[in-house]
Residue, then its C-alpha position, 0 to 999 in steps of 0.5 A: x691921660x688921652x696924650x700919654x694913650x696917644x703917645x702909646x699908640x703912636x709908639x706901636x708898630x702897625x702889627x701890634x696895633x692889628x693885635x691891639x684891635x683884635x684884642x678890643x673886638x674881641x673884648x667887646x663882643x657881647x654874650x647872647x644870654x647874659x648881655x656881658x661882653x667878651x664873649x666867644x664864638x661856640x660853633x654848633x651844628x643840629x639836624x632838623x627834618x634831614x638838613x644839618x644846619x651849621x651856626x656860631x653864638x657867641x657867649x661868655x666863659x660863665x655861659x658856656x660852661x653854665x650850659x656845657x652838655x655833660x659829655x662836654x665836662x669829661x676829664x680825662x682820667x690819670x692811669x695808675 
């Protein structure tokens, strides 16, 4: 197994293999709530006494959507 991934490998052009490796650490960063991997970047931002503070979590598709605000749920409504 690990020479036929080795002969995979050394078969890619160097731009694949940069895609490869961001697809991997992409893959294994790690849910801030639920500790399960794959989690994204969700960008936030809160004003606390006057200074707006900006931040990034990541966390997994599950969390984000567990924890979407209402407003974050609106579906765009079709006109008849």
């Amino acid at each position: 197994m690990a020479s036929s991934l080795d002969d995979a490998v050394d078969g890619l052009p160097a731009r694949q293999l940069e895609a490869l490796r961001a697809r991997i650490d992409r893959r294994l960063q790690e849910c801030l709530l639920c500790r399960s991997d794959g989690a994204l970047p969700v960008k936030g931002q809160a004003k606390l006494r006057g200074n707006e503070a900006r931040f990034a979590l990541l966390l997994c598709p599950a969390c984000i959507e567990r924890h979407r605000l209402p407003e974050g749920r609106a579906t765009t409504q079709e006109a008849t």
